[in-house]
N, C-alpha and C positions, 0 to 999 in steps of 0.2 A: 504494500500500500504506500508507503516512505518515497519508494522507487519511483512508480507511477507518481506522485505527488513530485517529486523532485525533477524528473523529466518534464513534466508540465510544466514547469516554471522557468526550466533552461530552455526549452523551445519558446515559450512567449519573451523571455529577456531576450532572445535570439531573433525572435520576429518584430518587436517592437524598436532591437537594433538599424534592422533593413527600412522597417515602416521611419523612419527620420533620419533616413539616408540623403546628406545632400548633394547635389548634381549641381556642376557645372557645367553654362552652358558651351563654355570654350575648349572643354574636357572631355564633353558624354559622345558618345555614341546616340544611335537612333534610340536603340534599347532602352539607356537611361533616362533618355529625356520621357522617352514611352512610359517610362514608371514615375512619372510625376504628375500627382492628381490634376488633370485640366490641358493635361498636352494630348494627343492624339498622334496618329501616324503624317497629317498632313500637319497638322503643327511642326513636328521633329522634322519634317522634311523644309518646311517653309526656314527652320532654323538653320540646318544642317547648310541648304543651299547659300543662304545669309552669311552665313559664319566662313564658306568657302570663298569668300569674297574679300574676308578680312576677321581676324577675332573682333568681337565684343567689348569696346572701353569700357562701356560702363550700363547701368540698367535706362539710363535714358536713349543711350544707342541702339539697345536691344530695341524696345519702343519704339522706336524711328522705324528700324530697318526689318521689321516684321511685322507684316499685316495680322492685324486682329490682338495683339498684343499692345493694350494701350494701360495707364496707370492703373485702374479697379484691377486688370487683369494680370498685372503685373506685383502686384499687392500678394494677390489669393497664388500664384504660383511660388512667389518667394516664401512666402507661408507653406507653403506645399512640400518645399525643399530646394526650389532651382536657387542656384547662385550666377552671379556674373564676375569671374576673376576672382571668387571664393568670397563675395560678401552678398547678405542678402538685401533685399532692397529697402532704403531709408523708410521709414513709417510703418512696415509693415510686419504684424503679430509674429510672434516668437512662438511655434509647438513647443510644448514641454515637454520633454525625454523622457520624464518620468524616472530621473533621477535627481538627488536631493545632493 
């Protein structure tokens, strides 16, 4: 019973590690962009194409140079997990890891 109890708990710290996994967008792949709530496969593609044109200065570039990614929507992704050059976007909420 210990066992099962004990496995349950290292698989959810293990999954809750992945679930607030952050992605960059100058780093990811399709995949990872694909795993951040609110992007899609045409989003990753719209970045991917973007990004092969020059990296990402900053989250107001990103903004500019991707259609449909404009401030609310850039907010709820950086929330989500994306980064731009490993910082998340000014204003917008912090997930808690759920650790103290």
């Amino acid at each position: 019973m210990i066992r099962k109890l004990l496995l349950s708990l290292v698989a959810w710290v293990a999954f809750m590690g992945v679930a607030f996994a952050q992605v960059d967008v100058n780093k990811a792949d399709a995949a990872a962009l694909d795993s951040v709530k609110g992007i899609g496969p045409a989003k990753s593609k719209a970045i991917m194409e973007e990004r092969a044109k020059g990296e990402f200065k900053d989250w107001p570039d990103l903004e500019r140079r991707v259609k449909g990614i404009g401030e609310k929507n850039a907010m709820r992704l950086s929330e989500a997990g994306l980064q731009v050059n490993g910082k998340s976007r000014d204003g917008a909420p912090r997930k808690e890891s759920g650790k103290k």
